[in-house]
Residue frames as a rotation matrix with the C-alpha (Angstrom) as fourth column:
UNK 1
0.008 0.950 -0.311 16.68
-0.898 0.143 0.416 170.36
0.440 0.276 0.855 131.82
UNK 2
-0.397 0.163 0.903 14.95
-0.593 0.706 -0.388 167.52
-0.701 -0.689 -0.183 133.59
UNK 3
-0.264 0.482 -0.835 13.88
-0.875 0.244 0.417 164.98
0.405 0.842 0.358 131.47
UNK 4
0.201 0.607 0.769 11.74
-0.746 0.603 -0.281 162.07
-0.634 -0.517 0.575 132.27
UNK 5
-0.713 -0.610 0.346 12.44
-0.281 0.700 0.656 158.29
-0.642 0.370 -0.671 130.90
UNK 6
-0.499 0.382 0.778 10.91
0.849 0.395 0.351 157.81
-0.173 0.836 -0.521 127.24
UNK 7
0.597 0.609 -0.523 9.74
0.173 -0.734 -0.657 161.28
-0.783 0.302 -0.543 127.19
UNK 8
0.086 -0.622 0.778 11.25
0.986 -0.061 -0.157 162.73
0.145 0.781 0.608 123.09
UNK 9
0.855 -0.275 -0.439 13.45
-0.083 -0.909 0.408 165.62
-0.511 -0.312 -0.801 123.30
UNK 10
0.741 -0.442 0.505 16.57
0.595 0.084 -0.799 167.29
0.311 0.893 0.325 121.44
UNK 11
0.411 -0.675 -0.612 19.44
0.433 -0.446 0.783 168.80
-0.802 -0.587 0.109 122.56
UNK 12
0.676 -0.431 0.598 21.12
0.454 -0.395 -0.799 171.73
0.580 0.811 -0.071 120.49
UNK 13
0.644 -0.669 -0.371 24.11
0.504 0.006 0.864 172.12
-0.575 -0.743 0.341 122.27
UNK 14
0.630 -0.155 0.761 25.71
0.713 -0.274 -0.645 174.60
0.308 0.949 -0.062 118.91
UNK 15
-0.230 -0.804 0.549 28.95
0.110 -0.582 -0.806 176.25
0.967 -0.125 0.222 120.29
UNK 16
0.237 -0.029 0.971 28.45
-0.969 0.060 0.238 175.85
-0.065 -0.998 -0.014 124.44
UNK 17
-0.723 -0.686 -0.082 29.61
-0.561 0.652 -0.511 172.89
0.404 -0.324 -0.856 126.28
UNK 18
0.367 0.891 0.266 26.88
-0.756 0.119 0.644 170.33
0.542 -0.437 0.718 127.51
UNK 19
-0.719 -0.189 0.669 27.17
-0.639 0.558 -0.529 168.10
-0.273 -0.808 -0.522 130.73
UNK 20
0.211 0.833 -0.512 24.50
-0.613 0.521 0.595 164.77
0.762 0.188 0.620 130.17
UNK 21
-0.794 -0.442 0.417 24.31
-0.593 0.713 -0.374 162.70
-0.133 -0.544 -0.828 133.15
UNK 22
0.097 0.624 -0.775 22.02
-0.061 0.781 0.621 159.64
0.993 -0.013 0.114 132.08
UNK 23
-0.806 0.132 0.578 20.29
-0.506 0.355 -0.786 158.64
-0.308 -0.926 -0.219 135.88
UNK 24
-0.805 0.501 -0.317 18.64
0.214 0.744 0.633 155.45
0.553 0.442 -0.706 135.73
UNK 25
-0.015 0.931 0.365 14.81
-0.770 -0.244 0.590 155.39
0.638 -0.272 0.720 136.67
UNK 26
0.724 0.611 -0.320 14.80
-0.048 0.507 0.861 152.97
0.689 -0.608 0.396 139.02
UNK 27
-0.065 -0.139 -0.988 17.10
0.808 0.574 -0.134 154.56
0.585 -0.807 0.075 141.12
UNK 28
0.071 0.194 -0.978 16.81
0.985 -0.169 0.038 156.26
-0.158 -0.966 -0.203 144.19
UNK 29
-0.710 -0.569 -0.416 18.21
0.311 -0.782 0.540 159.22
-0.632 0.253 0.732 142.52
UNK 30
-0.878 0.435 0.198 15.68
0.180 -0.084 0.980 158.71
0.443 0.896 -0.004 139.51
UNK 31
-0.211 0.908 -0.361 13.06
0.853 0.351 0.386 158.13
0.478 -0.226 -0.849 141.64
UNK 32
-0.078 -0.124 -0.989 13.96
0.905 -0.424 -0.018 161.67
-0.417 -0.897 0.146 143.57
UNK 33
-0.923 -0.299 -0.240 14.55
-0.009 -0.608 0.794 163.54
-0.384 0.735 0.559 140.71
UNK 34
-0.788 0.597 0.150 11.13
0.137 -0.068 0.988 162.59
0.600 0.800 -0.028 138.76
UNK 35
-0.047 0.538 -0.841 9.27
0.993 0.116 0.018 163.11
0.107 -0.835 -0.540 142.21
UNK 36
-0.079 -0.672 -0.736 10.59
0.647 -0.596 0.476 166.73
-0.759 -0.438 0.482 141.50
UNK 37
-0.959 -0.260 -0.111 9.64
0.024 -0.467 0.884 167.12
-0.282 0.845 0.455 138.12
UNK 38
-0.412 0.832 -0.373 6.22
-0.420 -0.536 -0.732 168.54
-0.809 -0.145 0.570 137.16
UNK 39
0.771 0.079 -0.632 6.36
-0.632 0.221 -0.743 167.56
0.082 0.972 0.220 133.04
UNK 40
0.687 -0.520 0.508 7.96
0.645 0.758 -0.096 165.20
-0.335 0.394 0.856 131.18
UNK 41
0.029 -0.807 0.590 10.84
0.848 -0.293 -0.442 168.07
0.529 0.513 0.676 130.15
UNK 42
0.948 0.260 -0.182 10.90
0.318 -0.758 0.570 170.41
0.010 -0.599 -0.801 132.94
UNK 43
-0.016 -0.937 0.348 13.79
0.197 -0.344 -0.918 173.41
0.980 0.054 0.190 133.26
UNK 44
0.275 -0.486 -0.830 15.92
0.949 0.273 0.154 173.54
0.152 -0.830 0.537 135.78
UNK 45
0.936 -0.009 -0.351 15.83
0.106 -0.945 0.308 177.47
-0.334 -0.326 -0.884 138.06
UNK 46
0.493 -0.798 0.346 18.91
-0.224 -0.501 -0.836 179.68
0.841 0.335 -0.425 137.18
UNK 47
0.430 -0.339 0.837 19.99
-0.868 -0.409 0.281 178.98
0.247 -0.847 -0.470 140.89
UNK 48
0.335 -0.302 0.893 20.26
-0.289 0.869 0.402 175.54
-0.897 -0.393 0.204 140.74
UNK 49
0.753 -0.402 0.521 21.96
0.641 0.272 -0.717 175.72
0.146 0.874 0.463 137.90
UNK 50
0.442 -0.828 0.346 24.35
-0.363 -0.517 -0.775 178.01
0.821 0.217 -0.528 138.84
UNK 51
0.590 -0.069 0.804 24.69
-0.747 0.330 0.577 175.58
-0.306 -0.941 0.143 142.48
UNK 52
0.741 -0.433 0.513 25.82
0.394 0.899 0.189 172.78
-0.544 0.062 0.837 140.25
UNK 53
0.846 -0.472 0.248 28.13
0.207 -0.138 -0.968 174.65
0.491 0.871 -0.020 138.25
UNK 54
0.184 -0.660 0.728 30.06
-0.954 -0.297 -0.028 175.85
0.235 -0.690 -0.685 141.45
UNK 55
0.539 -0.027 0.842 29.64
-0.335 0.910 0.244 172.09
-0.773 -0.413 0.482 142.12
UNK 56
0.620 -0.418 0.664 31.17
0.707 0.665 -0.242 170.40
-0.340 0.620 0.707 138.25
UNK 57
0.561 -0.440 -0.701 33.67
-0.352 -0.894 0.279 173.22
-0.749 0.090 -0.656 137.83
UNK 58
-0.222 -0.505 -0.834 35.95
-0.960 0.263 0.096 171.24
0.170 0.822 -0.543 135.59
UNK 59
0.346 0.191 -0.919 36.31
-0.595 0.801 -0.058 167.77
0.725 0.567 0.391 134.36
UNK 60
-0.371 -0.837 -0.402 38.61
-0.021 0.440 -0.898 166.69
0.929 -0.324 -0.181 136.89
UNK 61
-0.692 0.289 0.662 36.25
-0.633 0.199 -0.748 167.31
-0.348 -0.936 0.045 139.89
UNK 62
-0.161 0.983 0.087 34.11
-0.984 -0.167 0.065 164.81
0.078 -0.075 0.994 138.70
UNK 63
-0.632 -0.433 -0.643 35.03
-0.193 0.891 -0.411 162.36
0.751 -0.136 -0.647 140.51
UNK 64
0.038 0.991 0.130 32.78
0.058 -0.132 0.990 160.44
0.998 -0.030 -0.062 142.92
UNK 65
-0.326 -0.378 -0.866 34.41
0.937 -0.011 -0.348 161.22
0.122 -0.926 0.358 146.00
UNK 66
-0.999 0.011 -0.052 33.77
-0.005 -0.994 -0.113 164.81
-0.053 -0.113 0.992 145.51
UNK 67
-0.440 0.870 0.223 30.27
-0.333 -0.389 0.859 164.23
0.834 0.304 0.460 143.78
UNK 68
-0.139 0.789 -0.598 28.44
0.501 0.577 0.645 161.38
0.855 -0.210 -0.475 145.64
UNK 69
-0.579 0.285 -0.764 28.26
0.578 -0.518 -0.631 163.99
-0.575 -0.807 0.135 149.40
UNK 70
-0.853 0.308 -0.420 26.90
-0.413 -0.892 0.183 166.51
-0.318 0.330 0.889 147.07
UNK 71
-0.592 0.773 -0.231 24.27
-0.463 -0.092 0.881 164.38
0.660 0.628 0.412 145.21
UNK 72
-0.164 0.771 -0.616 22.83
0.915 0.351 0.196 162.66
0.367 -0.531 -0.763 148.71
UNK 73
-0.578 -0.298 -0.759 22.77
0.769 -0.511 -0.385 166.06
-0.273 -0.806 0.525 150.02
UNK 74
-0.863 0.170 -0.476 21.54
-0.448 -0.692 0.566 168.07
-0.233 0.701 0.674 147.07
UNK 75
-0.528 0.619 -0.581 19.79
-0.752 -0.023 0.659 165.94
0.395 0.785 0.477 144.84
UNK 76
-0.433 0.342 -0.834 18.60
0.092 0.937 0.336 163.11
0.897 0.069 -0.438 147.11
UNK 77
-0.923 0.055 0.381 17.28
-0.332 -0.615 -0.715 165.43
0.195 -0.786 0.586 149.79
UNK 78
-0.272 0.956 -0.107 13.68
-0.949 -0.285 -0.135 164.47
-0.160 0.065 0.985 148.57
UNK 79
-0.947 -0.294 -0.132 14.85
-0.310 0.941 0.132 160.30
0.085 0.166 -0.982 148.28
UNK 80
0.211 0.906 0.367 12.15
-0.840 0.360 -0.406 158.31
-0.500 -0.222 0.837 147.87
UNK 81
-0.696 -0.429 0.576 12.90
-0.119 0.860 0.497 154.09
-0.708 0.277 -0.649 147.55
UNK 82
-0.548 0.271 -0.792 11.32
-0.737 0.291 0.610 153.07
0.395 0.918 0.041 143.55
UNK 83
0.371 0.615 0.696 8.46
-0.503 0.763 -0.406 150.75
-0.780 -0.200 0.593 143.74
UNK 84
-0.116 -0.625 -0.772 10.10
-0.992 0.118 0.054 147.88
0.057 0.772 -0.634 141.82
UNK 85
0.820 0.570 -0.055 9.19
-0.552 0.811 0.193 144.27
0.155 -0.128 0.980 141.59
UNK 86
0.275 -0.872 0.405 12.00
-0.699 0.108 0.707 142.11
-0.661 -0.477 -0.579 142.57
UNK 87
0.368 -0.202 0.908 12.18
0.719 0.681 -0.140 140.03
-0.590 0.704 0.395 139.20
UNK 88
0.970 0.057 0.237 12.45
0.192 -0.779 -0.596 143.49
0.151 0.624 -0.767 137.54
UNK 89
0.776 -0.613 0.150 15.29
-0.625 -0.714 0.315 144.58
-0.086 -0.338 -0.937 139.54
UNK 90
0.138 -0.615 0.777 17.28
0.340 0.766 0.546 140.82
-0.930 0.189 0.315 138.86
UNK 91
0.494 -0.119 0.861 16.70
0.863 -0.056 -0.502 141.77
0.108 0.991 0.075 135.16
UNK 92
0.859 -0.463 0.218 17.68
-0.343 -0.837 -0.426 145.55
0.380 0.292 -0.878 135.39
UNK 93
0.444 -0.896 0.006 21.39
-0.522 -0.253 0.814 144.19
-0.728 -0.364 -0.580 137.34
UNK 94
0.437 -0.030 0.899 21.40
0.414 0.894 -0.172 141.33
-0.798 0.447 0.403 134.82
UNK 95
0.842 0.232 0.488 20.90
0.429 0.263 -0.864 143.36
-0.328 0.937 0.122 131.64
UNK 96
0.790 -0.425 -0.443 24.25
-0.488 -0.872 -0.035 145.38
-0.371 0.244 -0.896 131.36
UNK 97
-0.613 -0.733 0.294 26.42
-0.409 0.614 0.675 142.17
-0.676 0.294 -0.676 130.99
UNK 98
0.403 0.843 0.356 23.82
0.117 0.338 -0.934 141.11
-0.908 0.418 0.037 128.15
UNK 99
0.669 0.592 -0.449 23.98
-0.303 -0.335 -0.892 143.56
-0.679 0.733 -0.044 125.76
UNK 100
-0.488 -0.872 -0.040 26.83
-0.427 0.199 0.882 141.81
-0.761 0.448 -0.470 123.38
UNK 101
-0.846 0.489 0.210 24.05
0.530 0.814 0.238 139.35
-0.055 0.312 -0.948 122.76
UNK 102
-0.828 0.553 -0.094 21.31
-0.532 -0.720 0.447 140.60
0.179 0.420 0.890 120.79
UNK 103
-0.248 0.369 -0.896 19.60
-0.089 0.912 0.400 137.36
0.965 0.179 -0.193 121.51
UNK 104
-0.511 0.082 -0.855 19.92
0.636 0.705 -0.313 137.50
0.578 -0.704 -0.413 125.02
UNK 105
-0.895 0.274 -0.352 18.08
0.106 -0.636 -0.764 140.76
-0.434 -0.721 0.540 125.95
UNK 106
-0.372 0.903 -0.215 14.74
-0.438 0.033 0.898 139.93
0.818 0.428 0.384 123.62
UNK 107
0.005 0.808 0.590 11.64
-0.896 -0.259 0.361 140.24
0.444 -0.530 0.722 125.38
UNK 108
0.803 0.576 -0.155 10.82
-0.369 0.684 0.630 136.38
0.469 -0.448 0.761 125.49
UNK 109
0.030 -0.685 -0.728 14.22
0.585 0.603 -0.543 135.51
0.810 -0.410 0.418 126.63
UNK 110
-0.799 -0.577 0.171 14.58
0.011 -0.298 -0.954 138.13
0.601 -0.761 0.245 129.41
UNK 111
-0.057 0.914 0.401 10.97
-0.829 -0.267 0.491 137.23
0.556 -0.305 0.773 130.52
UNK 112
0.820 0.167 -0.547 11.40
0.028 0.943 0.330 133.42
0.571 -0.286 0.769 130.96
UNK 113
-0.218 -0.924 -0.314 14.85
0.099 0.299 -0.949 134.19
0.971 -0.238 0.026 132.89
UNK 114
-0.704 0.484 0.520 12.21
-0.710 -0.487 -0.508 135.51
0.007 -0.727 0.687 135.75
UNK 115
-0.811 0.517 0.273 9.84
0.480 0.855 -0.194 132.63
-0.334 -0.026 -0.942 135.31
UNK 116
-0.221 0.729 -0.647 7.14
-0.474 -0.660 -0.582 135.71
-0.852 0.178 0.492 133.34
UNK 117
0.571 0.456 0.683 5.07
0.782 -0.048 -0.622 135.55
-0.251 0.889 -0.384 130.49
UNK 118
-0.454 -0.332 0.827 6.23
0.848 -0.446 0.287 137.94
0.273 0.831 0.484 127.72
UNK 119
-0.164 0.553 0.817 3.20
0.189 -0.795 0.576 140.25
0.968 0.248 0.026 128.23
UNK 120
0.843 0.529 0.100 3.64
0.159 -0.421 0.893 140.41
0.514 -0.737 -0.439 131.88
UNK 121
-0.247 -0.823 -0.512 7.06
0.913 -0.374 0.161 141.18
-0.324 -0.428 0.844 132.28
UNK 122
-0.600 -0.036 0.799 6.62
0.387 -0.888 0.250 144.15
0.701 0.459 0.546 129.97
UNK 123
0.453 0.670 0.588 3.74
0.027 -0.669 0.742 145.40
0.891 -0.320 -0.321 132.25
UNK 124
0.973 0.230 -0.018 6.41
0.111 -0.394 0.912 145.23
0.203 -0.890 -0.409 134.84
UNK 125
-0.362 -0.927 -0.099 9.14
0.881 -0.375 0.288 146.48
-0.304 0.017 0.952 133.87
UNK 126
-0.655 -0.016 0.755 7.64
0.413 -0.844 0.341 149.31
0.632 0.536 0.560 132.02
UNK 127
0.774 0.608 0.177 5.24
0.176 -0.475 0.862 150.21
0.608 -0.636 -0.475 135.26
UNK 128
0.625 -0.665 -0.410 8.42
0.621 0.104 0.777 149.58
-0.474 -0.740 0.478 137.41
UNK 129
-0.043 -0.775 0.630 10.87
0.937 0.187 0.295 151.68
-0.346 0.603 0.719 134.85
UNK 130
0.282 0.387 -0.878 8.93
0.001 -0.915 -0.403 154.24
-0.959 0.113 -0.259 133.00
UNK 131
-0.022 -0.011 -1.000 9.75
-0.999 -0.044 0.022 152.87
-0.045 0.999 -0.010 129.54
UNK 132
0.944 0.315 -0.101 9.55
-0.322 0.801 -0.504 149.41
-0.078 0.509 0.857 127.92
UNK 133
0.529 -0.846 0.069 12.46
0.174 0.187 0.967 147.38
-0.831 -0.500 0.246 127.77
UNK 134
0.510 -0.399 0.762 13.23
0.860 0.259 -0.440 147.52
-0.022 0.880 0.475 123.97
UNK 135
0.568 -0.462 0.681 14.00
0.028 -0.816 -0.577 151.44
0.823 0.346 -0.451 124.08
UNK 136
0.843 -0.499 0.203 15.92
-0.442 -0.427 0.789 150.93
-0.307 -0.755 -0.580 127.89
UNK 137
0.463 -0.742 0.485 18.10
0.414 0.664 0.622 148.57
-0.784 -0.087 0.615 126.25
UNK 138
0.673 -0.002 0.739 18.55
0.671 -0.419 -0.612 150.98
0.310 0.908 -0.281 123.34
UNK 139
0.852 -0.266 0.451 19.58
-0.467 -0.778 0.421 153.52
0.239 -0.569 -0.787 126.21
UNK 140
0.821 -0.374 0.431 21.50
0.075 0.819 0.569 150.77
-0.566 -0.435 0.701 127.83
UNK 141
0.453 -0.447 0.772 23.61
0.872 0.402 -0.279 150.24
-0.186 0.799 0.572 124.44
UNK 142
0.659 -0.095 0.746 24.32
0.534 -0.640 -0.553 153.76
0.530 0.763 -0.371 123.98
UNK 143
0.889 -0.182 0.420 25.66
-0.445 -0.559 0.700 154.55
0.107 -0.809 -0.578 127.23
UNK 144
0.503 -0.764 0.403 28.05
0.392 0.617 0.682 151.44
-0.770 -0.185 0.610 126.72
UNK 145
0.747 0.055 0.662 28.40
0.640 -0.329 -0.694 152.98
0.180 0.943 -0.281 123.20
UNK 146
0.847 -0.172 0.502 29.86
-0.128 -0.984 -0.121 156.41
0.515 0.039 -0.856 124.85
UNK 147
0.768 -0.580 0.273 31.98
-0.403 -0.107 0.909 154.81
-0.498 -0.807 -0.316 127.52
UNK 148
0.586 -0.601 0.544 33.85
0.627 0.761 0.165 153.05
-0.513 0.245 0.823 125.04
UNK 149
0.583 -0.294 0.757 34.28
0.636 -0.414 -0.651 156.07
0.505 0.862 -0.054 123.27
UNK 150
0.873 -0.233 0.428 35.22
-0.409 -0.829 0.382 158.09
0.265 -0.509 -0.819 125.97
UNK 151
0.747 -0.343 0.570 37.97
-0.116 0.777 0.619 155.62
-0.655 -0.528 0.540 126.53
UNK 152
-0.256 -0.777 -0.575 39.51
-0.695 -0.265 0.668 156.44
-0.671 0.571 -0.472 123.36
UNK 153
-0.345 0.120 0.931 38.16
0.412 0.911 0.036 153.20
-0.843 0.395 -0.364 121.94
UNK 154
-0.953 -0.176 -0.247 37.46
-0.134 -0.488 0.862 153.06
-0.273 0.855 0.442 117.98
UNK 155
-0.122 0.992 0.030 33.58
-0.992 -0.121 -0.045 153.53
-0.041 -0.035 0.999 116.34
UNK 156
0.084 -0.021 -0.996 33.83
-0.483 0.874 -0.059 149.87
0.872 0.486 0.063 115.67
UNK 157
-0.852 -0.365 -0.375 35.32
0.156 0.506 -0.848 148.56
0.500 -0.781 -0.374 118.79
UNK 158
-0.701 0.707 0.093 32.23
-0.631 -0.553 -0.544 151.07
-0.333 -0.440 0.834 120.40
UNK 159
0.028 0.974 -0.224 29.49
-0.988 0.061 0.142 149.49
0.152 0.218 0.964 118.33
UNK 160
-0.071 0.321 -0.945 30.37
-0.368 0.872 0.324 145.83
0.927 0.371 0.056 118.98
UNK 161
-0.923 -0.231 -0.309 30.93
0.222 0.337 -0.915 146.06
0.316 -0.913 -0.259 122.62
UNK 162
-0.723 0.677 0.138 27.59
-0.514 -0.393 -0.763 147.60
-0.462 -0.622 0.632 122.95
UNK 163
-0.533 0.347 0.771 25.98
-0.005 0.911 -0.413 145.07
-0.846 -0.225 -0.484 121.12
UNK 164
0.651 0.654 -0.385 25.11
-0.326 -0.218 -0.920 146.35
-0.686 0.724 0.072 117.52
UNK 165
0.858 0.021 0.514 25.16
0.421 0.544 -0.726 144.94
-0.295 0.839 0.457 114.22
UNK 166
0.025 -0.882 0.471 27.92
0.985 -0.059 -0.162 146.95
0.171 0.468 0.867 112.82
UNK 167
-0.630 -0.388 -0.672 29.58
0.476 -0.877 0.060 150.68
-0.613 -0.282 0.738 113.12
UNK 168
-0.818 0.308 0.486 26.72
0.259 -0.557 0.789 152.19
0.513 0.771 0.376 110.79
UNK 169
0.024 0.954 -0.300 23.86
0.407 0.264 0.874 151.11
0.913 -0.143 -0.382 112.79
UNK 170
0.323 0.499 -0.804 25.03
0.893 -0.443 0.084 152.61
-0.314 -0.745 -0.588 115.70
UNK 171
-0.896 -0.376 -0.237 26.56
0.292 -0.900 0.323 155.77
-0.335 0.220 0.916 114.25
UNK 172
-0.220 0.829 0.514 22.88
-0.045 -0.535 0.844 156.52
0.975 0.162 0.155 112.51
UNK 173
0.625 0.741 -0.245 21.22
0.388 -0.022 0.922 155.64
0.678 -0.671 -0.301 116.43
UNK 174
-0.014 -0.903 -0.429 24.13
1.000 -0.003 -0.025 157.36
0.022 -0.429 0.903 118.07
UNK 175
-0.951 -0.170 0.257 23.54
0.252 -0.908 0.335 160.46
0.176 0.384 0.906 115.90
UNK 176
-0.329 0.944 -0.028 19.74
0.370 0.156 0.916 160.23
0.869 0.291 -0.400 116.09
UNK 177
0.493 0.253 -0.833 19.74
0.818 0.191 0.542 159.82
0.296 -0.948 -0.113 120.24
UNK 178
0.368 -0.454 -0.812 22.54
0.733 -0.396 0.554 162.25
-0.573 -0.798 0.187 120.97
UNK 179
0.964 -0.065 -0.258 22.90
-0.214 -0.765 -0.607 164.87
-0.158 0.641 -0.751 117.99
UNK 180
0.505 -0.784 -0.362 25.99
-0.831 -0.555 0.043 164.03
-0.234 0.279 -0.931 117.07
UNK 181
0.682 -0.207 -0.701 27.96
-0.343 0.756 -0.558 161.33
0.645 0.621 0.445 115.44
UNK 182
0.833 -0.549 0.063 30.46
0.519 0.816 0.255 158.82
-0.191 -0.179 0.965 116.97
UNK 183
-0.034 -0.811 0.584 33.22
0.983 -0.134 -0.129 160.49
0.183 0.570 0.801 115.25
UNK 184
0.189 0.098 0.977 32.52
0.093 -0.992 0.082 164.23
0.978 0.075 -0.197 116.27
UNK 185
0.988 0.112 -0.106 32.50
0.073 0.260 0.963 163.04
0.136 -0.959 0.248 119.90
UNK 186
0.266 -0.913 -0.309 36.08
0.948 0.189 0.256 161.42
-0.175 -0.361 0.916 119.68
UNK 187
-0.196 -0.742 0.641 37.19
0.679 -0.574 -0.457 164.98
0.707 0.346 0.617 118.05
UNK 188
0.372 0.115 0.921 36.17
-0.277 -0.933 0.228 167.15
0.886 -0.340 -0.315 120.38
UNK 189
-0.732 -0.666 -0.142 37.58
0.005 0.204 -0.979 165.08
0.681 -0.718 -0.146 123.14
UNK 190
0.223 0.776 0.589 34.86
-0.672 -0.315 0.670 164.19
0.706 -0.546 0.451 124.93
UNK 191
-0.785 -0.554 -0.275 35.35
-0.130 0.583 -0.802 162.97
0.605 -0.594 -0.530 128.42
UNK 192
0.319 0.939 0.131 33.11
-0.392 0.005 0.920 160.99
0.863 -0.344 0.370 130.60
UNK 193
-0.676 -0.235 0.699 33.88
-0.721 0.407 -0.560 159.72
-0.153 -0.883 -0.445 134.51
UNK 194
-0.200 0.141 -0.970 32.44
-0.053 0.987 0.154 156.02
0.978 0.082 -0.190 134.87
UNK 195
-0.782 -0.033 0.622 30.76
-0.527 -0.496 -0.690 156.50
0.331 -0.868 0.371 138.33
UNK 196
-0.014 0.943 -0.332 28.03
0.530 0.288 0.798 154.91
0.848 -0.164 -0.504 140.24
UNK 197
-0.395 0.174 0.902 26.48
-0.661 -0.736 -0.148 157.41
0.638 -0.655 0.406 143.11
UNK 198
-0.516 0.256 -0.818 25.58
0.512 0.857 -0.055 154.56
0.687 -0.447 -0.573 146.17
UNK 199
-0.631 0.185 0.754 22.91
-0.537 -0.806 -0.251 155.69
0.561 -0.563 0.607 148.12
């Protein structure tokens, strides 16, 4: 499945393996991908699903030497460059070294770090984005959330590097977002590859 940014959906992933690659909306990739997608949850043909599967055979090829020819080739066939203000895009490289600070990714601080009003960053970031910033930094937080876990790191160590209050708060928005607890993850051994696709 294709899913669009801020669109609600569930994954029941009960006895099968699931792949999740999180592709940000403002890039090139996002911007190719949702140029592609009809709805706001659109499936993906049996063929191209069975193209990428010949393509992520095991954990170990997923590395981005192997991937990144395949996804300008494949999935960026249809590229198209994000319309993106250029304060937006300072804030989106900005906000990943934020998120410790709960303080420093609120609205009125990451507005005035651009010289914006409040109510007109939001209308550009979330025209430039495809969600508001409160739920990308939510996204944001969880993805740091997973790499830490995938890393072996503990639920603690996970929830303060990504920038929540304590190991409850994200283990309920952990479990909420991604069906599944913090702690079910580490057991099953979930592995994730830390990649960026440059295109």
């Amino acid at each position: 499945m294709l899913v669009r940014p801020d669109a609600w959906h569930e994954v029941n992933a009960r006895g099968t393996d699931v792949l999740i690659a999180f592709v940000d909306a403002e890039s090139e990739l996002g911007a190719a991908l949702a140029a592609g997608t009809a709805s706001d949850v659109a499936p993906i043909s049996p063929a191209v699903v069975a193209e990428w599967r010949a393509q992520l055979r095991t954990p170990e090829s997923l590395t981005a030497a192997r991937l990144e020819p395949w996804v300008t080739g494949t999935l960026l066939r249809h590229r198209r460059s994000p319309s993106i203000d250029y304060r937006v895009k300072r804030v989106l490289r900005d906000l990943p070294k934020r998120l410790e600070d709960t303080r420093a990714v609120s609205l009125n601080v990451v507005a005035s770090s651009v010289g914006l009003s409040p109510s007109r960053f939001l209308h550009l970031f979330t025209t430039s984005v495809g969600v508001p910033l409160r739920p990308y930094v939510l996204w944001l937080r969880l993805q740091c959330g997973a790499r830490e876990l995938a890393r072996g790191r503990s639920v603690a160590h996970a929830a303060y590097a990504a920038g929540f209050s304590d190991a409850a708060h994200f283990t309920r928005t952990f479990r909420r977002m991604m069906g599944a607890t913090p702690r079910q993850v580490l057991q099953r051994g979930f592995a994730a590859r830390d990649f960026q696709i440059k295109a």
